[in-house]
N, C-alpha and C positions, 0 to 999 in steps of 0.2 A: 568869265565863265559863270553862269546858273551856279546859284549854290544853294544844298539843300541838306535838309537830317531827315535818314529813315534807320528802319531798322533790318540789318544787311546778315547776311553768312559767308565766309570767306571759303571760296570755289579753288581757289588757287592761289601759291605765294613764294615768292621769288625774292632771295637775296639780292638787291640791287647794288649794294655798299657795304662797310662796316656800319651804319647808321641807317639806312636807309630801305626799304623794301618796296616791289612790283607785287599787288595783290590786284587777284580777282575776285569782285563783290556782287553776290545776287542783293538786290535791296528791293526792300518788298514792294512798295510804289513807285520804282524809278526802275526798272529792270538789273540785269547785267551790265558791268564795265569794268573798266582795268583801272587802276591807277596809282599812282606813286606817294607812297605814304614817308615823306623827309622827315627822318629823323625819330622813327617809328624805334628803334632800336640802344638810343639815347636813354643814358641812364638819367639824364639832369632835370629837378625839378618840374623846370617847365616841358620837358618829354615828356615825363611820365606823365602830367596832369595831361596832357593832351593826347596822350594812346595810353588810356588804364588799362594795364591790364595785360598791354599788348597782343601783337592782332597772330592769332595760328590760324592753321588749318582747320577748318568745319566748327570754328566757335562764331558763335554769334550777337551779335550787341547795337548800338546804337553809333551808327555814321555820321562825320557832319563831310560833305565832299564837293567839290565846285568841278563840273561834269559841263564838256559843249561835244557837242553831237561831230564836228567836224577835227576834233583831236583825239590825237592816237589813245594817248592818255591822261586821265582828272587827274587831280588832284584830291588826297583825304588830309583834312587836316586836323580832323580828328577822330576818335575811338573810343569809345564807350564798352568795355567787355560785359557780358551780362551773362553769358552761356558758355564757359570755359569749355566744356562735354568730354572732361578728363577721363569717363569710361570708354572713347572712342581709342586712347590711347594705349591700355590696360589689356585691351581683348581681342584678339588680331581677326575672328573672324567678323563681330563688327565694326571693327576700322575698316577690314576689305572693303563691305556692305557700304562706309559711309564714301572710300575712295569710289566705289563705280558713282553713287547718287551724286557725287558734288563733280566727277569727270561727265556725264551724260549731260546735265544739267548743262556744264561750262559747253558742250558740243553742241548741244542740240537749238541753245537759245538766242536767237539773236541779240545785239549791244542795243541797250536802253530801250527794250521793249516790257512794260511792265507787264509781270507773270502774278500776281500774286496770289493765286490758288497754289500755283506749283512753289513758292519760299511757304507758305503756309506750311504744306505738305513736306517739304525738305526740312522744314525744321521739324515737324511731328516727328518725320524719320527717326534723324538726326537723337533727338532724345528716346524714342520708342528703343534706340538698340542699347540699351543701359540693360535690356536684357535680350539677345540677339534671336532667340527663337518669336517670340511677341513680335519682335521685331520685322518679322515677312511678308506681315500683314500689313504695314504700314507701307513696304516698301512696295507691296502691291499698289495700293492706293497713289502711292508718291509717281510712279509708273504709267499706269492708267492717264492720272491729270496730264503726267508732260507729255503722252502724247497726244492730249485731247487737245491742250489748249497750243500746242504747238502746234494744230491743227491740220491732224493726221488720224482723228478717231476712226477704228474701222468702219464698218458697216457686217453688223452681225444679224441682219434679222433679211437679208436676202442675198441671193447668189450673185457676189460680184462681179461676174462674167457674163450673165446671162439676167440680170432681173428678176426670175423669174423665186418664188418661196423654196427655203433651203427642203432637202430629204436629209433627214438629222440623222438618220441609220450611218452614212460614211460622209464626213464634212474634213475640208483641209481650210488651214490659215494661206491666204497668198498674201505675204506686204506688197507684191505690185501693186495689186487689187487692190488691194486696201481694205480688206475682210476676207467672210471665210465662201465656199466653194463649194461644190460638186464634184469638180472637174478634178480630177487627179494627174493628168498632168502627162499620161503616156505612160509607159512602162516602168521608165523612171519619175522618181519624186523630181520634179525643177528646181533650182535656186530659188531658195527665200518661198519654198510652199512647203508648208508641213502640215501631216493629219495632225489632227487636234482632238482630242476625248471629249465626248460629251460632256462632262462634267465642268472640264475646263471652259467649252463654252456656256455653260450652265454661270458659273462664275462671273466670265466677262460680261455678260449681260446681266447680271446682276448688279455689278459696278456702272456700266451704261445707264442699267434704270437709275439708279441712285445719281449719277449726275441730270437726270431728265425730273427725277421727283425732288431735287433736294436736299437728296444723301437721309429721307428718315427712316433708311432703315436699321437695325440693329447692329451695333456692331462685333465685328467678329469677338467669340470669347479668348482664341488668342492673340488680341491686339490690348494695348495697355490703355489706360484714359489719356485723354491726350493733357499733352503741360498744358502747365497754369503760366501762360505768355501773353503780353501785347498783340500776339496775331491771333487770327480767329482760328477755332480748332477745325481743322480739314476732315470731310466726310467721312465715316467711319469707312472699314473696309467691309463686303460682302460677308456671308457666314460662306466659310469653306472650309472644311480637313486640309492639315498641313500641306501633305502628299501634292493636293491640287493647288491651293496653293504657289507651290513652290513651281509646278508645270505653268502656269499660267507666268509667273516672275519670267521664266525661262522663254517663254515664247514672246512676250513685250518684249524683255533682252535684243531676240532675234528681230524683231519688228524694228526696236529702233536700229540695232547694226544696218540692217538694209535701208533705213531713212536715210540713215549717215552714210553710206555706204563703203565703213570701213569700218574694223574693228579696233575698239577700243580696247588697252588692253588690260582693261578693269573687267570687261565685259566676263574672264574666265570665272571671277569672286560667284559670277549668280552661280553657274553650273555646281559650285562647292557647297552653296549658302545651304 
């Protein structure tokens, strides 16, 4: 098997033995994979030097793992902890916030596809929620990417049905479409088409341009600086009021549900957040 070190955050993790664990790992240059970390749980010298730290949920650190495209699952044989994220523990509303980011993430990504704007952005998260209000803004931005680079960005700057330049007076989001509308849909709203406020699309396109310029624009005042890490710090997020904000969280939410086309059952944490 390929064997390689990056540096990974732990999506998912399963008791496999009294010694032994099944963890899910985004790693930043090698994508998502599963694999069996033997003897992760070993109290003996040679354990601990080879998983410091040992490996949780939504910490992050430095992998060593021998990974082949045609098995179910790698192998890690080693672990580096660097990023305990012991406030994840502490604060239940953003622990919710970090269980939807590392559950979407584990859903939406395919195995050993390297993402590394979105581990960027999931690690800014991931630390941004040490204060869980600051913290919306990131997870905006963290949202945004995965579905950009999962490569699903809308299309906000004409009528997906029709071509033809939106009338910004009454605009709806469709995820079939794949952006926003005119078209209301009949009497009734349709599955997976929601009005949308101006503002909030004032927002996404703002996030839009900043992945088309670069990300230089300012970032929002309540979002935090990003850590001081090994990965490059991710685009800031748009300038928006909470309020919108939070509407905008909630309608990516609903965009990726309809990607995946189930819900996850993290997805409830946004509606609370």
């Amino acid at each position: 098997m390929p064997r390689y070190k990056d540096q990974a955050i732990c999506l998912r993790l399963i008791d496999w033995s009294e010694t032994s664990q099944i963890v899910a790992m985004l790693a930043r240059e090698h994508g998502k994979f599963r694999g069996v970390a033997k003897g992760a749980k070993r109290l003996s010298p040679g354990a601990i030097g080879r998983f410091s730290g040992g490996i949780e949920l939504f910490a992050g650190g430095q992998i060593v793992a021998n990974v082949k495209r045609t098995a179910e699952l790698g192998q890690i044989t080693e672990w580096d902890l660097q990023q305990p994220r012991y406030h994840l523990r502490t604060h239940l509303r953003a622990q919710r916030l970090a269980f939807y980011a590392v559950d979407v993430t584990n859903a939406m990504l395919a195995d050993l596809d390297p993402q590394p704007r979105v581990f960027d952005c999931l690690d800014h998260l991931l630390e941004s929620l040490i204060d869980p209000g600051a913290g919306l803004a990131a997870l905006l931005r963290f949202q945004w990417t995965l579905v950009v680079d999962a490569g699903y960005q809308p299309r906000l700057d004409i009528d997906v049905h029709t071509g033809h330049p939106l009338e910004e007076s009454t605009l709806w989001f469709d995820a079939i479409g794949g952006g926003l509308t005119c078209r209301t849909g009949g009497g009734e709203s349709p599955v997976n088409r929601w009005r949308i406020r101006p503002a909030t699309v004032a927002l996404l396109r703002q996030l839009a341009a900043g992945d088309c310029e670069g990300g230089s624009r300012a970032p929002d005042s309540a979002a935090p600086a990003p850590p001081s890490s090994a990965s490059e710090a991710p685009r800031p997020a748009p300038a928006g009021d909470l309020k919108t904000i939070h509407r905008a969280n909630r309608l990516l939410c609903a965009y990726l549900r309809a990607l995946l086309g189930r819900e996850l059952a993290t997805m409830q944490f946004i509606d609370e957040a």
